[in-house]
C-alpha positions, -999 to +999 in steps of 0.1 A: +367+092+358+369+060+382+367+086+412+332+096+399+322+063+390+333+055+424+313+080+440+279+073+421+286+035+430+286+043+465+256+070+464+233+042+448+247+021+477+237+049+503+202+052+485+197+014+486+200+010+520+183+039+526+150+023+510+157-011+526+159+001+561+125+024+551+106-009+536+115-030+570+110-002+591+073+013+575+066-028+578+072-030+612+053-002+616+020-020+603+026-047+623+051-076+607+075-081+638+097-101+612+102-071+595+108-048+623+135-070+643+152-070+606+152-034+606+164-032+642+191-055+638+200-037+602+201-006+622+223-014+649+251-027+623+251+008+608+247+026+642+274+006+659+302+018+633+290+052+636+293+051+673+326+034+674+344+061+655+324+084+680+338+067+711+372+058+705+383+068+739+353+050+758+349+018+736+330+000+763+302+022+766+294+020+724+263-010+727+255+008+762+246+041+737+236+017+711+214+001+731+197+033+743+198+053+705+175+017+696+153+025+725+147+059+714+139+048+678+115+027+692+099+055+715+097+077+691+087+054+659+053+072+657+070+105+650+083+092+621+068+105+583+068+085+556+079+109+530+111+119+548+140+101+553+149+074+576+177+076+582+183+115+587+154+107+611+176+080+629+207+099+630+189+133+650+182+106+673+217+090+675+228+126+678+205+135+703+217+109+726+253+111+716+254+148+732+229+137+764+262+109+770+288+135+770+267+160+788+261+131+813+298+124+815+306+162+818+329+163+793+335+192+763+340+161+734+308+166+723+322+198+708+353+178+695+336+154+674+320+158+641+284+148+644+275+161+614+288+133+595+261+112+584+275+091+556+278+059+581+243+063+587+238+065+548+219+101+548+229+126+525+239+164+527+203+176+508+184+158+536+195+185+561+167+209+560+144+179+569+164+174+598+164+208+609+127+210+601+120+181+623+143+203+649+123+232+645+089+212+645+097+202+678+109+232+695+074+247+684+060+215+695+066+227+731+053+263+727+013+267+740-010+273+709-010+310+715+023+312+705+035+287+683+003+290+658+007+327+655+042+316+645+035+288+623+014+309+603+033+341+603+065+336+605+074+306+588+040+305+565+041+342+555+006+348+567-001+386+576-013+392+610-044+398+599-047+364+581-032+345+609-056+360+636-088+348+614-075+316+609-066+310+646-096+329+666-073+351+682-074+390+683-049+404+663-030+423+690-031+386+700-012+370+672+021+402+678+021+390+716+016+357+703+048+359+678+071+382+702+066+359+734+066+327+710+104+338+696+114+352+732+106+312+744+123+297+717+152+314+722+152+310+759+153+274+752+176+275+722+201+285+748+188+261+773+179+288+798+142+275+798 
């Protein structure tokens, strides 16, 4: 019984810091600098353990990474939506430039470590597919309107072809080259051949 009294203890815990880092970051984001340095400094507690255990053989170059993770937050800050979570946000981000630092480094540990572990940054499993929509939102992001509306709609939407090509203007032999091409380019760039 104390190990799942334990456990709720420690989700509220995760789920208060969660909406503490949200409030100072949404803040910042309307304009209280007070609130945003908070957040950043908040942040880099949590993101300096999480990239400590990440580079236990290259110590020196964790507030380097941290450093250049904040940066990114920042950079980014106006991709962020409200009504998903920060911190599953913040960690794609951590991630992101985790693997560009091994990739730089030419080194294989990227495939070593577990960056799917995203308790230290206070996330939780069932914010995954928020995540990987954000991931998919911006592969399609790169994709010309030709392609990734006719994929949008029916693909991931469920629209008929039909549907899709009198929503979008296009012809409906336009939509299937649309879709084909669309998937072909995502995939090219899934493997990082494009």
């Amino acid at each position: 019984m104390d190990r799942i009294t334990d456990h709720a203890a420690h989700n509220r815990a995760l789920r208060s810091r969660e909406i503490q880092l949200q409030a100072l970051f949404l803040a910042g984001q309307e304009g209280n600098e007070r609130a945003y340095r908070n957040f950043l400094t908040d942040l880099s507690k949590h993101l300096r353990g999480f990239l400590r255990s990440r580079l236990q053989r290259q110590p020196g170059e964790t507030e380097d990474l941290l450093q250049e993770v904040l940066l990114a937050v920042h950079n980014a800050r106006h991709t962020y939506k409200a009504d998903q979570p920060l911190t599953a946000w913040v960690f794609a981000i951590a991630r992101y430039k985790l693997t560009d630092f091994y990739r730089a480094r030419s080194r294989g540990d990227v495939f070593n470590d577990s960056l799917d572990d995203t308790a230290e940054l206070f996330a939780e499993p069932e914010l995954e597919p928020a995540q990987a929509s954000r991931d998919l939102s911006k592969l399609l992001g790169g994709l010309p309107d030709r392609q990734r509306l006719p994929i949008l709609h029916v693909k991931l939407e469920g629209l008929s072809v039909t549907e899709t090509a009198k929503m979008t203007g296009l012809s409906e032999s336009a939509v299937k080259i649309g879709v084909h091409r669309g998937l072909k380019a995502l995939a090219a760039r899934i493997r990082g051949t494009q």
